[in-house]
C-alpha positions in Angstrom: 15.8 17.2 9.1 15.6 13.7 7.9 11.8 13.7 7.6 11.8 17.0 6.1 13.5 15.8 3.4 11.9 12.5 2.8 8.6 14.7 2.5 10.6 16.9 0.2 11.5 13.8 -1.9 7.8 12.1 -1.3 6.2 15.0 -3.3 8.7 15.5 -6.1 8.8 11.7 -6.5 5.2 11.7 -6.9 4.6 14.4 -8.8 7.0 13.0 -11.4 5.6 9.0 -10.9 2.0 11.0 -11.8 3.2 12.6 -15.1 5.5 9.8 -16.3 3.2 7.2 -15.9 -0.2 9.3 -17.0 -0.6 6.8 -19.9 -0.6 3.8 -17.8 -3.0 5.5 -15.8 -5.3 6.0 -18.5 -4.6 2.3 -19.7 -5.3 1.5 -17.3 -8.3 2.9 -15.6 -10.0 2.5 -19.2 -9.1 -1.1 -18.8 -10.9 -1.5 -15.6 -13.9 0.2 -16.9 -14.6 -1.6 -19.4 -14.1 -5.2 -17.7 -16.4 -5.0 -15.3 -19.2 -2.7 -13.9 -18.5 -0.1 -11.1 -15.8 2.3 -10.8 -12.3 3.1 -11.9 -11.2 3.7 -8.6 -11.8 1.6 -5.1 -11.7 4.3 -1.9 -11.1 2.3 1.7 -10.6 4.1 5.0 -7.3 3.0 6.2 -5.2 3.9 9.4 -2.7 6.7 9.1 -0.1 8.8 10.6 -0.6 9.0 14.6 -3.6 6.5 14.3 -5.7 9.0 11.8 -8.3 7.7 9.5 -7.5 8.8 5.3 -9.1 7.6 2.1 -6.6 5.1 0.4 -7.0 5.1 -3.6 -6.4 1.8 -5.8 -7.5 1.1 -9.1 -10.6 -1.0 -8.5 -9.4 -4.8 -9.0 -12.5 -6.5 -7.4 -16.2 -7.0 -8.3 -18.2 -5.0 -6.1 -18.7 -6.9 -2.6 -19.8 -6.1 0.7 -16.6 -7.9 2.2 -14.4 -5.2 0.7 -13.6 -3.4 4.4 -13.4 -6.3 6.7 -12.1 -9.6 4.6 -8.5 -9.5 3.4 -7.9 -10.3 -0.3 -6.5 -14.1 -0.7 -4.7 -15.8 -3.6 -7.6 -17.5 -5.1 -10.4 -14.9 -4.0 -13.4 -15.2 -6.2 -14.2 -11.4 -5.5 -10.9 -10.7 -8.1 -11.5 -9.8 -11.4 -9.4 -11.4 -14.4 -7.7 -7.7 -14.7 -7.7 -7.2 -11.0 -5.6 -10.4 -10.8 -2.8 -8.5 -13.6 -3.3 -5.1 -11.5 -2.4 -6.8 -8.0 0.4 -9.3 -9.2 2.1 -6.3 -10.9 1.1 -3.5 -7.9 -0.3 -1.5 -11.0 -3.6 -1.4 -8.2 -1.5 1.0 -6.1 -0.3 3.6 -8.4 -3.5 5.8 -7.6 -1.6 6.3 -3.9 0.4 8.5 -5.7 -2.2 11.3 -5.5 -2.5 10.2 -1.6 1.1 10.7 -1.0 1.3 14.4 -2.5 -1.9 15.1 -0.5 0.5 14.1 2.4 -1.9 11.4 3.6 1.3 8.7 2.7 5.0 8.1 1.9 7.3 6.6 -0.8 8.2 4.2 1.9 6.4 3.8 5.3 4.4 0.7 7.3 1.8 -0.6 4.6 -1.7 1.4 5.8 -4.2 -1.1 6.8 -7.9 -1.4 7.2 -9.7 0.0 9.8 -11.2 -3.2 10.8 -7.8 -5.0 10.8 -6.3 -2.3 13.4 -9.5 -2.4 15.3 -8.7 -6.3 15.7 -4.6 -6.7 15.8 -3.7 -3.7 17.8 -5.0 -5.3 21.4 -3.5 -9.0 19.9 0.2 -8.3 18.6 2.2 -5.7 21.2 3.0 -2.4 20.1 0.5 -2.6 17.0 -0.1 0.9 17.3 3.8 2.2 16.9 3.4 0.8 13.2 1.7 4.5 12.8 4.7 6.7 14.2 5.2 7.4 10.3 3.2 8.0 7.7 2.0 4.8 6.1 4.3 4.0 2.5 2.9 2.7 -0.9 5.9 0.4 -0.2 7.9 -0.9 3.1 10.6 -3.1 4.5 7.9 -5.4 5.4 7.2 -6.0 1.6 10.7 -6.1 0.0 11.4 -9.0 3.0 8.8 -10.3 1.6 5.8 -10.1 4.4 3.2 -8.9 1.7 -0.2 -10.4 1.2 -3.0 -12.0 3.2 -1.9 -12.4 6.8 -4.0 -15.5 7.4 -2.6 -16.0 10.9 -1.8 -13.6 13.6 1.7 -14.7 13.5 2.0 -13.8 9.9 0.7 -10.2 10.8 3.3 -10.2 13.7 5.9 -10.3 11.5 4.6 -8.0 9.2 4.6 -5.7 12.0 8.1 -6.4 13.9 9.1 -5.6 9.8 7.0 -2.5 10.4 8.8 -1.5 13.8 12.4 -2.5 12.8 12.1 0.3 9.8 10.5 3.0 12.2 13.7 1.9 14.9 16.2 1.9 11.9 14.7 5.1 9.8 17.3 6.7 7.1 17.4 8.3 4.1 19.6 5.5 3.1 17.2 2.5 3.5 14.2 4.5 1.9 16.4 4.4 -1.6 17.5 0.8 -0.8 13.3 -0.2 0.2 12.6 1.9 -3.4 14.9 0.2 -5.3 13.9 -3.3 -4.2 10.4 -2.8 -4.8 11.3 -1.5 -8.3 13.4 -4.3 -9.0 10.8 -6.6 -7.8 8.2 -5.0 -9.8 9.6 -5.6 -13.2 10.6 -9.2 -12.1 7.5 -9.5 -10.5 8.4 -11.0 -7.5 7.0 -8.3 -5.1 
């Protein structure tokens, strides 16, 4: 019952995020445009409910590189642009997951979806890797708001990332989805996320 209702919620949430934030989108995605060649949007195969592969959509906040599906973004990555620096400090970059979350390919809150190549690499090296994708992934997760976000430069950073992961699958409610939303919020207009 629980799920069926944080489905319910995922859709109208996003639905709602889509319209009320339409003119950031476009902002935005004119912003982008016209700061550096390519496209508006950056497409990645990522891992996704029960270990299936979906199309994740950001706002493109990289130059175009041949590193994009195998090397993790870093602090001071050259590949960044000056926008895409804005974009990802403020997790503006994300709000194209929207469309993927009414498309049912994510959640409001779920185990951040991660790159084919990192799954293919960390679920042999960190045990039970491979629960992490029991839910659907989230555009946000308990891993985040404890503040496991970013690169993952060692495995045991991505451990905890994922006993994060886990620990929210073990302890899902209704009740920490709102208490993961409003902690992202809050750490989105403080920036701190």
């Amino acid at each position: 019952m629980q799920k069926a209702i944080k489905r319910a919620f995922d859709i109208l949430f996003a639905s709602l995020a889509i319209l009320a934030l339409l003119p950031v989108w476009i902002v935005v995605a004119v912003w982008v445009a016209v700061t550096s060649p390519g496209g508006v949007f950056f497409r990645q195969k990522r891992t996704g409910l029960h270990g299936a592969d979906f199309e994740l959509l950001k706002f493109r906040s990289m130059y175009r590189n041949g590193e994009a599906d195998t090397l993790q973004a870093n602090d001071d990555d050259k590949r960044i642009t000056r926008i895409g620096r804005f974009l990802r400090r403020s997790s503006l970059d994300e709000l194209p997951q929207l469309l993927n979350i009414v498309k049912g390919d994510m959640s409001i809150v779920g185990p951040r979806p991660h790159m084919l190549a990192h799954t293919e690499y960390y679920a042999p090296k960190i045990k039970d890797y491979m629960r992490r994708h029991e839910m659907r992934p989230g555009l946000t997760g308990y891993a985040q708001v404890k503040g496991f976000r970013g690169p993952t430069p060692t495995l045991e950073d991505m451990e905890k990332r994922v006993n994060a992961d886990l620990e929210y699958i073990d302890h899902f409610s209704l009740w920490l989805d709102l208490k993961i939303l409003t902690l992202t919020v809050w750490k989105m207009l403080t920036l701190k996320l």
